[in-house]
C-alpha positions as CSV (number, residue, x, y, z in Angstrom):
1,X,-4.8,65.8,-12.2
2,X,-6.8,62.6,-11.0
3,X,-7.3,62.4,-7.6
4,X,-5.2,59.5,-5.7
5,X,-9.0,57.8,-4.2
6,X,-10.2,58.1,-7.3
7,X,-7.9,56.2,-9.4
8,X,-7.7,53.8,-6.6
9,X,-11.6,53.4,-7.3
10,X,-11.5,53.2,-10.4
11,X,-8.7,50.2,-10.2
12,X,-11.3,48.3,-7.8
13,X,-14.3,48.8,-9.8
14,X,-12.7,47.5,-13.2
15,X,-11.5,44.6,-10.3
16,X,-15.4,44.2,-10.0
17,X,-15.9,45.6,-6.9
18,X,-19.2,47.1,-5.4
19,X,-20.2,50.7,-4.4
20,X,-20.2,49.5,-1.2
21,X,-17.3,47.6,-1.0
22,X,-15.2,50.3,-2.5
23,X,-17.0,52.8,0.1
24,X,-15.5,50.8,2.7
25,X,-12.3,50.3,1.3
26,X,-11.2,53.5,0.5
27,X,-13.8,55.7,3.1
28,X,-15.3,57.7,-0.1
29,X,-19.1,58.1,-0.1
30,X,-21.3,55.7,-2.4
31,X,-23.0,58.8,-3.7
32,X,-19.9,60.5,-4.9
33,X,-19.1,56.6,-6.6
34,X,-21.9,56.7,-8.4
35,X,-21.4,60.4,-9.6
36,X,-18.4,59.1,-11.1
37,X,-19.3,56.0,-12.7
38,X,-22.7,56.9,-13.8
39,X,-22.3,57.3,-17.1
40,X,-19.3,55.2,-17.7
41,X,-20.7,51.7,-20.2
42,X,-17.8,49.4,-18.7
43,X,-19.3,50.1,-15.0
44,X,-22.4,49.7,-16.1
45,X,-21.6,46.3,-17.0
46,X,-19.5,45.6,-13.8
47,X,-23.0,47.0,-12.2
48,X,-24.8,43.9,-14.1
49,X,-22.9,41.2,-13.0
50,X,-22.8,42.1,-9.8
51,X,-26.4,42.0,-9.7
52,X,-26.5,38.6,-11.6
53,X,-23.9,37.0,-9.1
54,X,-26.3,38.4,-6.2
55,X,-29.4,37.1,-7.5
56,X,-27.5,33.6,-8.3
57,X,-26.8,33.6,-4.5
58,X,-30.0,34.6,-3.6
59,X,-31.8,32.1,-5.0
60,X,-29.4,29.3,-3.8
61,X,-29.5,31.1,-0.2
62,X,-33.6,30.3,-1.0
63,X,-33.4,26.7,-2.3
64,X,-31.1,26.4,0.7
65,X,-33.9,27.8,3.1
66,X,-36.6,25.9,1.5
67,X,-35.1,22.4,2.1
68,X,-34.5,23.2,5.5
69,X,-37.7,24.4,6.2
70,X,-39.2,21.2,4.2
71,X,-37.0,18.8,6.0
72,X,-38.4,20.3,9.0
73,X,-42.0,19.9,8.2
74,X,-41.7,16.3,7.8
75,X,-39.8,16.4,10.8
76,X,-42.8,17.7,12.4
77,X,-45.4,15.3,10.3
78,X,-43.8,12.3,11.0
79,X,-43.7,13.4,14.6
80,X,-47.7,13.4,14.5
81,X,-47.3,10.2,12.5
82,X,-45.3,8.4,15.3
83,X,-47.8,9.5,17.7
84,X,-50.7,8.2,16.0
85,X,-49.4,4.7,15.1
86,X,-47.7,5.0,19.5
87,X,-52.0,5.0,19.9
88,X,-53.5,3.0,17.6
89,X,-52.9,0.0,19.2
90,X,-54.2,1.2,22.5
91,X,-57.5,2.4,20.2
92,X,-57.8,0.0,17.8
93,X,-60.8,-2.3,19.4
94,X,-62.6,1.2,20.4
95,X,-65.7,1.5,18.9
96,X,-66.2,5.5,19.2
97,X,-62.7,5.6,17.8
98,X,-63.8,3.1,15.0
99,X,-66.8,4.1,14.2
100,X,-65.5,8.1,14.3
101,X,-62.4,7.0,11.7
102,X,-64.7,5.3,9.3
103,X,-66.9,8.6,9.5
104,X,-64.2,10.7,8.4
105,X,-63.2,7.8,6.3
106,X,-66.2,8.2,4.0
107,X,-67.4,11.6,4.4
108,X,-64.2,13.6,5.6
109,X,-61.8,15.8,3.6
110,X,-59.4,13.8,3.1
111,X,-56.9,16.7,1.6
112,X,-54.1,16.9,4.0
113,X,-53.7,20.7,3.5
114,X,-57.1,21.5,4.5
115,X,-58.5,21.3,8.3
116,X,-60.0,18.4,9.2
117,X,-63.8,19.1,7.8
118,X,-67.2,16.8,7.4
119,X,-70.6,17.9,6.7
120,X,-73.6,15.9,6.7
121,X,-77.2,16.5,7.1
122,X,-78.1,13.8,9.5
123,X,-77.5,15.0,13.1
124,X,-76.9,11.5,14.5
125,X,-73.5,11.4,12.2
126,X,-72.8,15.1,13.2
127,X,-73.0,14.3,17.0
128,X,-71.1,10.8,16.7
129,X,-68.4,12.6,15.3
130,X,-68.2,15.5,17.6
131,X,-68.1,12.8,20.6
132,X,-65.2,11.2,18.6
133,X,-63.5,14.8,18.2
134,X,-63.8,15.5,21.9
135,X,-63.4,11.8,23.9
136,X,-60.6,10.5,21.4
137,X,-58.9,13.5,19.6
138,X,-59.4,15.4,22.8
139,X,-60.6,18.2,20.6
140,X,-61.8,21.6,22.9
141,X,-65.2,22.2,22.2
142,X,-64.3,25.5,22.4
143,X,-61.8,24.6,19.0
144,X,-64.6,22.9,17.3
145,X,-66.2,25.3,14.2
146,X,-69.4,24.6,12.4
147,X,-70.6,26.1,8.9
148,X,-74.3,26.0,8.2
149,X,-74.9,25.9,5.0
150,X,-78.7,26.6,3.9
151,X,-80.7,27.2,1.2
152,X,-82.7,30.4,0.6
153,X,-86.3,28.6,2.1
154,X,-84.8,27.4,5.1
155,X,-84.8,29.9,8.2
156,X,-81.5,30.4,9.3
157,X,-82.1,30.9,13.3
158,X,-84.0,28.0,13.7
159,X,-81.4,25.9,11.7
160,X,-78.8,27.1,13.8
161,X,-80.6,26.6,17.3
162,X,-81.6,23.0,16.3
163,X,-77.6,22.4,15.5
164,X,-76.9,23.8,18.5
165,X,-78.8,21.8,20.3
166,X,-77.8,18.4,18.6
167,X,-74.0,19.2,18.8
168,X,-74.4,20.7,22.6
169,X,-72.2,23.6,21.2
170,X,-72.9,27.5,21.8
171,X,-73.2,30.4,19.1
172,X,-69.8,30.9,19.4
173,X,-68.6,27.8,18.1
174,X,-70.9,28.9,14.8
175,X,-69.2,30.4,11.7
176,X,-71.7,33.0,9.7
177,X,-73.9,31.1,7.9
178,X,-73.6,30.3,4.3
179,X,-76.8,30.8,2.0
180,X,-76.6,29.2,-1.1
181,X,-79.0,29.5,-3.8
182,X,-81.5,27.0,-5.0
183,X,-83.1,24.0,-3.6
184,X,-81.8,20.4,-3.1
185,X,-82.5,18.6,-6.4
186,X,-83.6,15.1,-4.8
187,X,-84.7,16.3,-1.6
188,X,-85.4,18.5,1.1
189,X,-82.8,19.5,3.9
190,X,-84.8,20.0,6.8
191,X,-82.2,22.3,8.6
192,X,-79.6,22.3,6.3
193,X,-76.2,21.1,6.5
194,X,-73.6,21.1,8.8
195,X,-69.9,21.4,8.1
196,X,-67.5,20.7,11.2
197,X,-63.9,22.1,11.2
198,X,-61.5,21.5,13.3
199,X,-57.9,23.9,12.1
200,X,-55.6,21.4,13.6
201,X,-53.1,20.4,10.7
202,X,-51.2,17.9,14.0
203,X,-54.2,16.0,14.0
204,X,-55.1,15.6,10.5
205,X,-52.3,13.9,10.0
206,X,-53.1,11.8,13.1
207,X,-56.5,10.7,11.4
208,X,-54.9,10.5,7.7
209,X,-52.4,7.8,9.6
210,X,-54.8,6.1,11.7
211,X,-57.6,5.5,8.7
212,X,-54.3,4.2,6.7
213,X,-53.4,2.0,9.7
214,X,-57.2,0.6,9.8
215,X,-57.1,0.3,6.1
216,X,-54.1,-2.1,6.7
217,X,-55.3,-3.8,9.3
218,X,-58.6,-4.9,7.6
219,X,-56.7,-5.8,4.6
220,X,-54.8,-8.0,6.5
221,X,-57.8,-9.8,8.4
222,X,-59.6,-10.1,4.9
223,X,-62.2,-7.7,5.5
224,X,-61.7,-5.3,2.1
């Protein structure tokens, strides 16, 4: 004689129904559903599309997440964005803030998923950009990085104590040094070069929308 739950299980598995749902349903354990269906081909198939229609939800449930979360970082970007053009006009006859945008202009990274990052060799660039970082991006020194990178003939303390000194930072604003082998081709690096990082992705797009305002403005005036 079949048991009463059982048939009753049976009826709402062949309805498509999940272990689970039919554990709740009828109060039998999804262990003991299993040991009945286990080696029955038609619930094995029921056991397929349920797991298709899941994973079909799943990813919609994903999409569905990712366009929110995308339509809320450019909600955030053009936040920066809006900022940076609400300044630029206060900023625009500023010759640090000039002169620190056509810096990054030329030698910057200009990929907007990176931090904001220049190197250079010459320390007068290096400490008219840091002035620009602190005074006009009202950078902390304290969030300004530098990477030395030397090659293998240089020695690395004195390097770092003559950056130090040119950019007024302390040790602690000093990644570990990169050695790369080799020498210069064309010339020699005295003491090396200095990358400057700043991990601020709010301000990158700042500078990437200030350089494109300049860009526009000297366009306009006839200058490139």
């Amino acid at each position: 004689m079949v048991r009463t739950d059982r048939r009753l299980a049976v009826e709402l598995r062949k309805a498509g129904k999940s272990y689970n749902d039919i554990s709740v349903t009828l109060g039998i354990p999804k262990s003991t559903l299993v040991y009945w269906f286990k080696d029955e081909k038609w619930s094995s198939a029921i056991k397929s599309q349920l797991t298709y229609k899941a994973q079909a939800r799943a990813k919609k449930r994903l999409q569905a997440m990712s366009l929110v979360n995308k339509q809320r970082w450019e909600m955030w970007r053009a936040g920066f964005r809006a900022q940076a053009e609400g300044e630029f006009n206060k900023l625009k006859n500023n010759n640090l803030f000039l002169a620190g945008l056509m810096l990054y202009w030329a030698e910057g990274d200009s990929n907007i998923k990176n931090p904001l990052r220049l190197a250079n060799v010459t320390p007068e660039i290096i400490k008219l950009y840091i002035k620009f970082l602190i005074e006009i991006c009202c950078v902390e020194k304290s969030k300004i990085k530098i990477n030395l990178i030397i090659y293998p003939d240089l020695n690395e303390k004195i390097c770092k104590r003559f950056w130090m000194k040119q950019t007024s930072l302390s040790e602690d604003n000093f990644y570990k040094t990169q050695i790369i082998q080799g020498k210069h081709p064309t010339k020699r690096i005295n003491h090396g070069v200095c990358l400057v990082i700043v991990s601020s992705r709010g301000l990158k797009e700042k500078v990437q929308c200030w350089i494109q305002l300049t860009s526009q403005r000297m366009l306009n005036a006839g200058v490139i």
